[in-house]
mmCIF file as gemmi writes it, N, C-alpha and C atoms, coordinates in Angstrom:
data_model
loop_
_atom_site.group_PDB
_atom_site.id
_atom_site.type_symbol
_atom_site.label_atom_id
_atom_site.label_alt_id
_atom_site.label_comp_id
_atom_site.label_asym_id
_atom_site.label_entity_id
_atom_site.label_seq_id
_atom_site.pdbx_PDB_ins_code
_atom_site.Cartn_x
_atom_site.Cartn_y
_atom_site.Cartn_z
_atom_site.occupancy
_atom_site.B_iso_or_equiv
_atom_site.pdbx_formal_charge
_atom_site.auth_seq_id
_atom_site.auth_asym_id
_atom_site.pdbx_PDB_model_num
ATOM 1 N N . UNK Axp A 1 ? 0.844 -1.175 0 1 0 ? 1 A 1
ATOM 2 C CA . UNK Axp A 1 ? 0 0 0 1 0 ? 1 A 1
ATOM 3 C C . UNK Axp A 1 ? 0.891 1.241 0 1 0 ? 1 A 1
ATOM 4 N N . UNK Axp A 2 ? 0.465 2.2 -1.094 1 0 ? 2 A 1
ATOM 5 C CA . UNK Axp A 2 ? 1.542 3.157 -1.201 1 0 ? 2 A 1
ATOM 6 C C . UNK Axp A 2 ? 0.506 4.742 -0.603 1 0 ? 2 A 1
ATOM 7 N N . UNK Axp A 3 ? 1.37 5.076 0.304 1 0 ? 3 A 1
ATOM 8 C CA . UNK Axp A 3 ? 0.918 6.249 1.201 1 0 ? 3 A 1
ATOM 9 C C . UNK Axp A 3 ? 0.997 7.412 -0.151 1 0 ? 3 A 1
ATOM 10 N N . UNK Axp A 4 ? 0.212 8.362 0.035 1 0 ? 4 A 1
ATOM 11 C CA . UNK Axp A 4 ? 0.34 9.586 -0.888 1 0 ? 4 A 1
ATOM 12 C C . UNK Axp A 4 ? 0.415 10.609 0.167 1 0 ? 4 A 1
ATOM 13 N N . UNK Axp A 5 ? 0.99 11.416 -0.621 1 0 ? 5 A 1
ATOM 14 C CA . UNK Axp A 5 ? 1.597 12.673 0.331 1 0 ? 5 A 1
ATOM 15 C C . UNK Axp A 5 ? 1.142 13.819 -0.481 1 0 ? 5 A 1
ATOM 16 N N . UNK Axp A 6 ? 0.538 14.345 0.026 1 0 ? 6 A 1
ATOM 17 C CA . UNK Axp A 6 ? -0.24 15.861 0.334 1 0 ? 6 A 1
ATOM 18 C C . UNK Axp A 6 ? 0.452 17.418 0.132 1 0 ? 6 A 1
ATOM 19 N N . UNK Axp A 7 ? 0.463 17.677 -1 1 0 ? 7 A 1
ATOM 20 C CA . UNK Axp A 7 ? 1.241 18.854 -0.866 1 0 ? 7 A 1
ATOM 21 C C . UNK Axp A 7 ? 0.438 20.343 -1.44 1 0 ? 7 A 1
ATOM 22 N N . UNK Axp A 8 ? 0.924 21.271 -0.894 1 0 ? 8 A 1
ATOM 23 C CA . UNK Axp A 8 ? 0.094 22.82 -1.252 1 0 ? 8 A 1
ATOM 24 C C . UNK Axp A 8 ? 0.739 23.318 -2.473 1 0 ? 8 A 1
ATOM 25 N N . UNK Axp A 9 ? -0.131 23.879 -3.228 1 0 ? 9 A 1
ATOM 26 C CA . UNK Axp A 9 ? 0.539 24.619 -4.672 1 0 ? 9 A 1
ATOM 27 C C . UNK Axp A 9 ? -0.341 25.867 -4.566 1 0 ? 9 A 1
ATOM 28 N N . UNK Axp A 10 ? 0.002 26.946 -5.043 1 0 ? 10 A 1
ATOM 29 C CA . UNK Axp A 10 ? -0.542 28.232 -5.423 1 0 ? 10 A 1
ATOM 30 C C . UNK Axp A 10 ? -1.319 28.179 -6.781 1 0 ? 10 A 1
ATOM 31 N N . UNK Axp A 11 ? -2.691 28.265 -6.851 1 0 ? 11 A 1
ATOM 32 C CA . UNK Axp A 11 ? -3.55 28.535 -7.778 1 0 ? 11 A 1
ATOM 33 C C . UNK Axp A 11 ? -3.153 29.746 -8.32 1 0 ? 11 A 1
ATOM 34 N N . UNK Axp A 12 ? -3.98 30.188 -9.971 1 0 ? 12 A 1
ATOM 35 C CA . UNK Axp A 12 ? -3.832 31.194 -10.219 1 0 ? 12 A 1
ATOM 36 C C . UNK Axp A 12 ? -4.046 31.895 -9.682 1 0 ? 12 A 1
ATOM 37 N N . UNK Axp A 13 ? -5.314 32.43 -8.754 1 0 ? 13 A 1
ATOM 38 C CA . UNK Axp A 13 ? -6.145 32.775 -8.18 1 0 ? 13 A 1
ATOM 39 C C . UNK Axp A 13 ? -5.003 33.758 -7.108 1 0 ? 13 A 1
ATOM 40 N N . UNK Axp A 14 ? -4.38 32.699 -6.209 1 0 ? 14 A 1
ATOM 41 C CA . UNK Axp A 14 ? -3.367 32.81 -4.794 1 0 ? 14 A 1
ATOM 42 C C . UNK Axp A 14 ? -2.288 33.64 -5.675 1 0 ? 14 A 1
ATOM 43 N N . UNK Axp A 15 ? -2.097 33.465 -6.649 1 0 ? 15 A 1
ATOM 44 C CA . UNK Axp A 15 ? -0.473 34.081 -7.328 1 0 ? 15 A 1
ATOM 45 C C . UNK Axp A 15 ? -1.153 34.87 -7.247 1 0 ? 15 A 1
ATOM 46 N N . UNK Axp A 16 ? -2.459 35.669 -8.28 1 0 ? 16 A 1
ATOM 47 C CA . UNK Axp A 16 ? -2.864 36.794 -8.384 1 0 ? 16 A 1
ATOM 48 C C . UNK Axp A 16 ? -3.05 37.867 -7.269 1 0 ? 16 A 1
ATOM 49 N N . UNK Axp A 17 ? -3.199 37.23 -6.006 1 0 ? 17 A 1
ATOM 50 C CA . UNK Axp A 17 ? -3.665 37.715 -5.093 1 0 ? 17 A 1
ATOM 51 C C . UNK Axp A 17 ? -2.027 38.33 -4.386 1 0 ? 17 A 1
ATOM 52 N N . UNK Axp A 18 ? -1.607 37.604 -4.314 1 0 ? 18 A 1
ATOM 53 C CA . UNK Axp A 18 ? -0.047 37.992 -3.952 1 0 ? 18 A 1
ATOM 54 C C . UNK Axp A 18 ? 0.5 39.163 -4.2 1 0 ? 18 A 1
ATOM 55 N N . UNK Axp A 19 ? 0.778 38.427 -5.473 1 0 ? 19 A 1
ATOM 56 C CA . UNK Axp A 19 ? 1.377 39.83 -6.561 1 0 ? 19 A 1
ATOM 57 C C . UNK Axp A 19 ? 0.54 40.757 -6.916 1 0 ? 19 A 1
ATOM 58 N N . UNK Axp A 20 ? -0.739 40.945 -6.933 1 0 ? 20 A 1
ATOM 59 C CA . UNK Axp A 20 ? -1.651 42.099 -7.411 1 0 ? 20 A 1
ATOM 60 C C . UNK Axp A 20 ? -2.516 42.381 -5.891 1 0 ? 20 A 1
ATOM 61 N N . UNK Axp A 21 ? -2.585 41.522 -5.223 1 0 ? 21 A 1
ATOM 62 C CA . UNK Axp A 21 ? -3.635 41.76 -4.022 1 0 ? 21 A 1
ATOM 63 C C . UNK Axp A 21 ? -5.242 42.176 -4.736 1 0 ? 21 A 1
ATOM 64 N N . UNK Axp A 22 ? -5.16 41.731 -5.455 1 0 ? 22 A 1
ATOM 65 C CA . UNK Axp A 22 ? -6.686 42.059 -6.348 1 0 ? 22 A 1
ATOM 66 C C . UNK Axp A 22 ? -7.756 41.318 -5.788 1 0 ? 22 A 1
ATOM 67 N N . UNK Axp A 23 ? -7.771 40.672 -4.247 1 0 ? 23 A 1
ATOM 68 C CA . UNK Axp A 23 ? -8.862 39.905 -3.55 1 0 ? 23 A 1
ATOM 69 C C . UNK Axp A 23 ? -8.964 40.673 -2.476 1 0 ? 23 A 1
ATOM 70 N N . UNK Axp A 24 ? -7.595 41.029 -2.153 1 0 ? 24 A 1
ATOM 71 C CA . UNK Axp A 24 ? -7.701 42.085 -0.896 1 0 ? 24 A 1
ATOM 72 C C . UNK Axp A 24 ? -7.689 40.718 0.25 1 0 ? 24 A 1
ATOM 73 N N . UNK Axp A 25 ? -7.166 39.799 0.072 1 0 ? 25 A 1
ATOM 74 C CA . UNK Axp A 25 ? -6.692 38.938 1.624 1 0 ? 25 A 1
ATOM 75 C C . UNK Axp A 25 ? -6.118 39.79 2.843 1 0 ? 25 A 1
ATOM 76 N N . UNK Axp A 26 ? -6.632 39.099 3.774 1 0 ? 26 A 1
ATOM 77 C CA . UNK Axp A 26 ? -5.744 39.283 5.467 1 0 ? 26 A 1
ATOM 78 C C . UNK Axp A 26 ? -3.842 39.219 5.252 1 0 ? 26 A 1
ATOM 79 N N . UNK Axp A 27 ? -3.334 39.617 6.031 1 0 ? 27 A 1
ATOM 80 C CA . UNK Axp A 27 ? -2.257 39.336 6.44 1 0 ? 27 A 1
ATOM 81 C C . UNK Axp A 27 ? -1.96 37.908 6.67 1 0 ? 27 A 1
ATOM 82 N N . UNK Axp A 28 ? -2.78 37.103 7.696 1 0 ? 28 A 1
ATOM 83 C CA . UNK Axp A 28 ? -2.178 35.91 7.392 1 0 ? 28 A 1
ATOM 84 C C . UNK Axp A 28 ? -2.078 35.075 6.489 1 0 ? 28 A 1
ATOM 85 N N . UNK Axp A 29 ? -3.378 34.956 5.095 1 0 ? 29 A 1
ATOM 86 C CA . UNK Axp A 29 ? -3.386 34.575 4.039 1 0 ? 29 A 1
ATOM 87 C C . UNK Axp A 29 ? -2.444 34.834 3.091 1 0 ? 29 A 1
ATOM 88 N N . UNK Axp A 30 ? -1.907 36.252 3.192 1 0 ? 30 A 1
ATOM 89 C CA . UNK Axp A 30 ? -0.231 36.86 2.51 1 0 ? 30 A 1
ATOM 90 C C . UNK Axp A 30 ? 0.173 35.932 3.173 1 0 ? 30 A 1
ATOM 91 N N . UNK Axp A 31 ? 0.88 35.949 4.372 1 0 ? 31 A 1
ATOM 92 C CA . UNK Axp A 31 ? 1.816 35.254 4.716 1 0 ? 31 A 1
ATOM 93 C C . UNK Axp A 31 ? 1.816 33.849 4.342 1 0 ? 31 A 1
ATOM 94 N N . UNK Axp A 32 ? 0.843 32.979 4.484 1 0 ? 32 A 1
ATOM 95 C CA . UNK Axp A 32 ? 0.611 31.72 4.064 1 0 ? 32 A 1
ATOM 96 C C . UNK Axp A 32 ? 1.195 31.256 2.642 1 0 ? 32 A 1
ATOM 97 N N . UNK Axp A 33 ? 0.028 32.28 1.635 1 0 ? 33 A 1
ATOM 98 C CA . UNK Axp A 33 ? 0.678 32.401 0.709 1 0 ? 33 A 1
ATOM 99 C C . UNK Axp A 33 ? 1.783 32.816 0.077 1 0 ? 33 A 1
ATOM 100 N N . UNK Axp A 34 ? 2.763 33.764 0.775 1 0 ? 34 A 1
ATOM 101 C CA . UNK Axp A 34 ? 3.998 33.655 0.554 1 0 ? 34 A 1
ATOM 102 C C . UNK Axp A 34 ? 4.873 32.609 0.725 1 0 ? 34 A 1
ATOM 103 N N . UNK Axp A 35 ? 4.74 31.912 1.922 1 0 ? 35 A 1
ATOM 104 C CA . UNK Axp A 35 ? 5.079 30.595 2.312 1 0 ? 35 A 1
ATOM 105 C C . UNK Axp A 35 ? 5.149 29.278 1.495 1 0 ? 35 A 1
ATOM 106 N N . UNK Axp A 36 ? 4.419 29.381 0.876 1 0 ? 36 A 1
ATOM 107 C CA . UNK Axp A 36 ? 3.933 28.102 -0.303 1 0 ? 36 A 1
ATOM 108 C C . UNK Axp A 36 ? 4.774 28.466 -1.658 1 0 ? 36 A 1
ATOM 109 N N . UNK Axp A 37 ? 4.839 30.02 -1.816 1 0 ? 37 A 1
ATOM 110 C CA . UNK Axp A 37 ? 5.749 30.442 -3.404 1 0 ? 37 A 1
ATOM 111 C C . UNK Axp A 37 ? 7.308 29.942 -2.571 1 0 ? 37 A 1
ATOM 112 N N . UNK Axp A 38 ? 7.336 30.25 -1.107 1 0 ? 38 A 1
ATOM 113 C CA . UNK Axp A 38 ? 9.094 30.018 -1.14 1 0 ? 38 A 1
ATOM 114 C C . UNK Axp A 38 ? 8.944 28.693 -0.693 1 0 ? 38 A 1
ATOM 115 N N . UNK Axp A 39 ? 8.182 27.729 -1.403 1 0 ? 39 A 1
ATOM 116 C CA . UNK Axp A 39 ? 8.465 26.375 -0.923 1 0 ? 39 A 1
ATOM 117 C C . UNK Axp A 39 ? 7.886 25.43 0.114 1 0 ? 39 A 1
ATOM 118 N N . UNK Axp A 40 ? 7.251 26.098 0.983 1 0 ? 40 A 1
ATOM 119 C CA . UNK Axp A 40 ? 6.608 25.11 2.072 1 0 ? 40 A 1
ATOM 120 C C . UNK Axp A 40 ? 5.458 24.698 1.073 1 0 ? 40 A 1
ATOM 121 N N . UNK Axp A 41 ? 5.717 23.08 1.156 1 0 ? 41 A 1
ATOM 122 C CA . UNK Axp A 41 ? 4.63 22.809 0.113 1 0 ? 41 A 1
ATOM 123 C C . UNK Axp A 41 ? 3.811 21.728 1.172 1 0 ? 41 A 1
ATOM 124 N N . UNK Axp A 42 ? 3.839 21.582 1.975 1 0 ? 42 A 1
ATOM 125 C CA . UNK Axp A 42 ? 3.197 20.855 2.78 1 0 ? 42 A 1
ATOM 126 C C . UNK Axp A 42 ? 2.122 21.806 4.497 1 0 ? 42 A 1
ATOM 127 N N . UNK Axp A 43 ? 0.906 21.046 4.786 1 0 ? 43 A 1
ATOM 128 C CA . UNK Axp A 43 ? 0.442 21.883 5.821 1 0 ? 43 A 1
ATOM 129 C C . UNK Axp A 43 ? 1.528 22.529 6.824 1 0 ? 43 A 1
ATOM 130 N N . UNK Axp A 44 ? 2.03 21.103 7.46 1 0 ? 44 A 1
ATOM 131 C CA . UNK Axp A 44 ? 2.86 20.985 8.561 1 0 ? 44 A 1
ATOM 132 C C . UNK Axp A 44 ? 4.271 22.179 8.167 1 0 ? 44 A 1
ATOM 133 N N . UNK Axp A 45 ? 5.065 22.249 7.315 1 0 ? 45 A 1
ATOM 134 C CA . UNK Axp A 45 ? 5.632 23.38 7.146 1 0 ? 45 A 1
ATOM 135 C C . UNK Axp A 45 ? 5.217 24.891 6.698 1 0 ? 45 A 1
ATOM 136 N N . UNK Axp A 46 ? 4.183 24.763 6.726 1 0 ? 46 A 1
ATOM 137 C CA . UNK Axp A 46 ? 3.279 26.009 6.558 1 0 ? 46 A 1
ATOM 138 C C . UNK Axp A 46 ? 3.016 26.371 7.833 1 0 ? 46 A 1
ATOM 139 N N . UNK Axp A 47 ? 2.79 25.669 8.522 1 0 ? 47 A 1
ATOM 140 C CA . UNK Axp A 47 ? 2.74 25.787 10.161 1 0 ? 47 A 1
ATOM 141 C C . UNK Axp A 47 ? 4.208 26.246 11.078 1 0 ? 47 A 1
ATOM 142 N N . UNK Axp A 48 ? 4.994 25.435 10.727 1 0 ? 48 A 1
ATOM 143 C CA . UNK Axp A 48 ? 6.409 25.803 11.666 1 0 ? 48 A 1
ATOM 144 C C . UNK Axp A 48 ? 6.694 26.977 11.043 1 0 ? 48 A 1
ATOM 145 N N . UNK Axp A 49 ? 6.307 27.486 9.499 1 0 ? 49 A 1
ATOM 146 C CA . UNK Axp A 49 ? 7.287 28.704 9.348 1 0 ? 49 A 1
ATOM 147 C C . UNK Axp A 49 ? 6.781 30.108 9.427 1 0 ? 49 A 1
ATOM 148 N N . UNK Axp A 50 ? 5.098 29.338 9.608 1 0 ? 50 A 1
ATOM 149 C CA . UNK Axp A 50 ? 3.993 30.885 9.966 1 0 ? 50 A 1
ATOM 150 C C . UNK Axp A 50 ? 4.997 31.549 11.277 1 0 ? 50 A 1
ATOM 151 N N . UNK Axp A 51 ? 4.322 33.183 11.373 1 0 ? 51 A 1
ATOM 152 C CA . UNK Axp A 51 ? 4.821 33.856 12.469 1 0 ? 51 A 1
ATOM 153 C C . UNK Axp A 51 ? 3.638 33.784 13.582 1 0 ? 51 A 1
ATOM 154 N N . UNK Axp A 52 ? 2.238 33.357 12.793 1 0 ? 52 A 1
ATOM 155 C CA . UNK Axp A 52 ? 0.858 33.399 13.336 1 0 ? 52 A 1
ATOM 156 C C . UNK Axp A 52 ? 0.544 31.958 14.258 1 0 ? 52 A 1
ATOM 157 N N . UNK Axp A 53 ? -0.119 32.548 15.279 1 0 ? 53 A 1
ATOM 158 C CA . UNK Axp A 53 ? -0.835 31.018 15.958 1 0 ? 53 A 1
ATOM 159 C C . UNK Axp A 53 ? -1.062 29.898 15.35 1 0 ? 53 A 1
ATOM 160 N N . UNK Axp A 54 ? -0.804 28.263 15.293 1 0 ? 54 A 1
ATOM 161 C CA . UNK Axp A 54 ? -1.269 27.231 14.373 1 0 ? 54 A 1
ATOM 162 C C . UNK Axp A 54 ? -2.724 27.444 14.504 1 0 ? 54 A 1
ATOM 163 N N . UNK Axp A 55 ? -3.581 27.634 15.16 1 0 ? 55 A 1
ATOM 164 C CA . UNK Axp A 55 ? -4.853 27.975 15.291 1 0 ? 55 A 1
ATOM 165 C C . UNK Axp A 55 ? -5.169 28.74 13.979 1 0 ? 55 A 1
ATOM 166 N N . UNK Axp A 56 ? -4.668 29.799 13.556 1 0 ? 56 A 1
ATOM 167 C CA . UNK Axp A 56 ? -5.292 30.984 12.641 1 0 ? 56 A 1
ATOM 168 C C . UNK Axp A 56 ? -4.755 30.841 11.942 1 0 ? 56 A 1
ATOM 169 N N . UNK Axp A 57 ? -3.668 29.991 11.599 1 0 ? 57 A 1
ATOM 170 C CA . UNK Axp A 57 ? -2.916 29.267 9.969 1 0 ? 57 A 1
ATOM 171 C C . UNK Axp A 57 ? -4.004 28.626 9.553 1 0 ? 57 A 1
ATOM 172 N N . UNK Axp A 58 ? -4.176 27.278 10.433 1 0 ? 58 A 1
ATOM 173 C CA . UNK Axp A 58 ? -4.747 26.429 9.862 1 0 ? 58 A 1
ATOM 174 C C . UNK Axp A 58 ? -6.276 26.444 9.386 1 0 ? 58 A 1
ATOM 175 N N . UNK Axp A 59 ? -6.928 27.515 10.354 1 0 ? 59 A 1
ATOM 176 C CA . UNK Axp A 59 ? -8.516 28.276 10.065 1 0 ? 59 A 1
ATOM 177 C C . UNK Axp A 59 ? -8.05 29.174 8.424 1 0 ? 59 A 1
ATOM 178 N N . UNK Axp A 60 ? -6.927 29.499 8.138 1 0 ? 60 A 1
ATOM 179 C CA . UNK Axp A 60 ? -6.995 30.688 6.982 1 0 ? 60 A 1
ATOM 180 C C . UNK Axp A 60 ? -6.727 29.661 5.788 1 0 ? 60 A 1
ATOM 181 N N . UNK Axp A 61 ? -5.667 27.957 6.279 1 0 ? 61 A 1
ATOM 182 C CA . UNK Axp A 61 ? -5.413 27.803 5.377 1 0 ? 61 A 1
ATOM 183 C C . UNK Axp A 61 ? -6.39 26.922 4.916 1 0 ? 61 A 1
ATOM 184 N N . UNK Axp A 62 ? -7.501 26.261 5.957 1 0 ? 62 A 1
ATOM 185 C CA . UNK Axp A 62 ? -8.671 25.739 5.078 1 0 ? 62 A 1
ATOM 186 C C . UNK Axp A 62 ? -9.678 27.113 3.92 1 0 ? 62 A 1
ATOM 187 N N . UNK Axp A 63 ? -9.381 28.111 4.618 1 0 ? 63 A 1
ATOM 188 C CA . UNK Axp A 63 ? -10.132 29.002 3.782 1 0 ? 63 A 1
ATOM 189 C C . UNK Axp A 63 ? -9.979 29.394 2.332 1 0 ? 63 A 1
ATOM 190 N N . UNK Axp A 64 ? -8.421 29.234 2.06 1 0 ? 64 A 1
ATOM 191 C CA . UNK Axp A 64 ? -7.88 29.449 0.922 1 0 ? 64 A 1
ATOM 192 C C . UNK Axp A 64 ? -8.266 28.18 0.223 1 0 ? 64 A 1
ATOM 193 N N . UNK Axp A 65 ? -7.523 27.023 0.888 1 0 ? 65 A 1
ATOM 194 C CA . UNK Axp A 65 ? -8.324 26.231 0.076 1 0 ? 65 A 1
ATOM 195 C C . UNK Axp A 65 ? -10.22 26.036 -0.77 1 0 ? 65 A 1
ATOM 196 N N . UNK Axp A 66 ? -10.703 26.409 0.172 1 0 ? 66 A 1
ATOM 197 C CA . UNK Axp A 66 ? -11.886 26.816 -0.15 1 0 ? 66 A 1
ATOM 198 C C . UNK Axp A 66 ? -12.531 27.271 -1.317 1 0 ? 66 A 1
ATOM 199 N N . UNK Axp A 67 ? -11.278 28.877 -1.175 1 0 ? 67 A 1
ATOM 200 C CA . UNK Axp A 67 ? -11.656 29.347 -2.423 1 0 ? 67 A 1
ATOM 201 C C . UNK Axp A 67 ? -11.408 29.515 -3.51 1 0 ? 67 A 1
ATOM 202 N N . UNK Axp A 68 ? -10.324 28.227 -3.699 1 0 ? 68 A 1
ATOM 203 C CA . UNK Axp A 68 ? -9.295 28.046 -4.514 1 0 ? 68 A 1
ATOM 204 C C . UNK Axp A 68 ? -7.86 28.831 -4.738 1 0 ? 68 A 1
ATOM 205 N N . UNK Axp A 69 ? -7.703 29.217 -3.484 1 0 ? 69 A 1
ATOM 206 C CA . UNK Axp A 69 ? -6.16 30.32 -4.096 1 0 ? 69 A 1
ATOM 207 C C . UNK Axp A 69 ? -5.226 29.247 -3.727 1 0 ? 69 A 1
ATOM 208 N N . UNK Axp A 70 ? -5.386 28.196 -2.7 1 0 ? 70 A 1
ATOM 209 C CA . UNK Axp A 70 ? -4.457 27.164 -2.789 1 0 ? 70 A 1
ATOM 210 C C . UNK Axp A 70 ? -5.233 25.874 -2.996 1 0 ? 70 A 1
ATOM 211 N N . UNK Axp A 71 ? -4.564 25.028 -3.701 1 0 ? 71 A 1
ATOM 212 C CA . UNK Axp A 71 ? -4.657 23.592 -4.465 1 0 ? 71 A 1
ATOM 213 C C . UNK Axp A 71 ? -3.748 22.45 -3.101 1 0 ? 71 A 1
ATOM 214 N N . UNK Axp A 72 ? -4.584 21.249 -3.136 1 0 ? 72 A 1
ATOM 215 C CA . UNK Axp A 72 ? -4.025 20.627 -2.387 1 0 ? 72 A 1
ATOM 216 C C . UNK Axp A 72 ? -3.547 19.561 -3.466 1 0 ? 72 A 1
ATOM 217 N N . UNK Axp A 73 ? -2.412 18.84 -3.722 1 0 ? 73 A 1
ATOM 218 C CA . UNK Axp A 73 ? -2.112 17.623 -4.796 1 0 ? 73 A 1
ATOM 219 C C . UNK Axp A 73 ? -1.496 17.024 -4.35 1 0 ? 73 A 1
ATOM 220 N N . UNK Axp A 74 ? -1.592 15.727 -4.664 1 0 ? 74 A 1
ATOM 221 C CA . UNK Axp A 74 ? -1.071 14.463 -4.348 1 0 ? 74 A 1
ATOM 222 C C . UNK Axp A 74 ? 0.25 14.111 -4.925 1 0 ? 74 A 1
ATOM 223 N N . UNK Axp A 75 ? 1.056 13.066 -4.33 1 0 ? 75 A 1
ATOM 224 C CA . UNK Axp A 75 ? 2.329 13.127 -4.989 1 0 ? 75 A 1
ATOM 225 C C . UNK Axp A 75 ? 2.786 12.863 -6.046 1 0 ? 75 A 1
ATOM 226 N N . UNK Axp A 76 ? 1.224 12.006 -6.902 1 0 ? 76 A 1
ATOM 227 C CA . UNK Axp A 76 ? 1.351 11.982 -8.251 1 0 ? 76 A 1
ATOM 228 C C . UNK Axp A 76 ? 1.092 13.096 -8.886 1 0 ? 76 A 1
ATOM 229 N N . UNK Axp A 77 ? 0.811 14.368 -8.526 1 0 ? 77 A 1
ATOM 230 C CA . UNK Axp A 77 ? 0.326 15.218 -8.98 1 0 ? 77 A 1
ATOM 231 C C . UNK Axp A 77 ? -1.355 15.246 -9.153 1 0 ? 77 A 1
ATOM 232 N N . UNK Axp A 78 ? -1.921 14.165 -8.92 1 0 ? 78 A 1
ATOM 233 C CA . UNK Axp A 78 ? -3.521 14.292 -9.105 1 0 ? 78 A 1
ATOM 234 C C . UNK Axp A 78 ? -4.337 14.981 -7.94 1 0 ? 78 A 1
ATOM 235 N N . UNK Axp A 79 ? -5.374 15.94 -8.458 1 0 ? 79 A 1
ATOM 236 C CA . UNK Axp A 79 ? -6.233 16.443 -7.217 1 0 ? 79 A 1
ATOM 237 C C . UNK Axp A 79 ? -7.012 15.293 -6.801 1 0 ? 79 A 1
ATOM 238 N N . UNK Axp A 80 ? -6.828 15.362 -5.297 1 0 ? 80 A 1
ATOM 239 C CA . UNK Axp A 80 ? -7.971 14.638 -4.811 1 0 ? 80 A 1
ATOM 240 C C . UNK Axp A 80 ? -9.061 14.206 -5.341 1 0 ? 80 A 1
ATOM 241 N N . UNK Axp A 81 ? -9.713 12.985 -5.932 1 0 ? 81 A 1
ATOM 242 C CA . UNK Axp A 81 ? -10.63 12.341 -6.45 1 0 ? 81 A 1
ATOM 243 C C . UNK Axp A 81 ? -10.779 12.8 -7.735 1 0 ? 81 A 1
ATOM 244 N N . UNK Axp A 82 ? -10.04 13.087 -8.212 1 0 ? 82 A 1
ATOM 245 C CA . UNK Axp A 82 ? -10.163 13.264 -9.536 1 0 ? 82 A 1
ATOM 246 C C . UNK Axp A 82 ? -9.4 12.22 -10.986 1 0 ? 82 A 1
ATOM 247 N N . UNK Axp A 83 ? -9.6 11.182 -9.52 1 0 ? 83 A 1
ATOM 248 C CA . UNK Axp A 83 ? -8.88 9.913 -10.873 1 0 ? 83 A 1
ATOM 249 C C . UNK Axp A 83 ? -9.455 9.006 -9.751 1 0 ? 83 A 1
């Protein structure tokens, strides 16, 4: 049984928002999302390298997911249930 591993990518959506702020996100959602362009591609290092409570990471980073500015993918690269 082969474990899959879970990793965060920046949607168009999250780049746009970054670099243009054209959604108008919180501060911690910047930060999050900065986090993910320099590489934390996983929850758990999104967590150690926030400056913010794991509490209000992890509440912002289900939110992004949500609204698509971040993508969650598998280590084959496939989204969740989509194969």
């Amino acid at each position: 049984m082969k474990l899959r591993k879970e990793m965060l990518i920046l949607t168009p959506r999250g780049a746009e928002e970054l670099h243009k702020g054209t959604h108008q996100f919180d501060v911690t959602a910047k930060n999050i999302l900065t986090l993910i362009e320099q590489g934390a591609s996983t929850a758990d290092m999104v967590l150690q390298r926030s400056m913010f409570p794991h509490n209000a990471v992890t509440k912002c980073l289900h939110q992004l997911v949500r609204n698509k500015s971040v993508a969650v993918v598998t280590d084959d690269w496939n989204a969740p249930g989509s194969g």
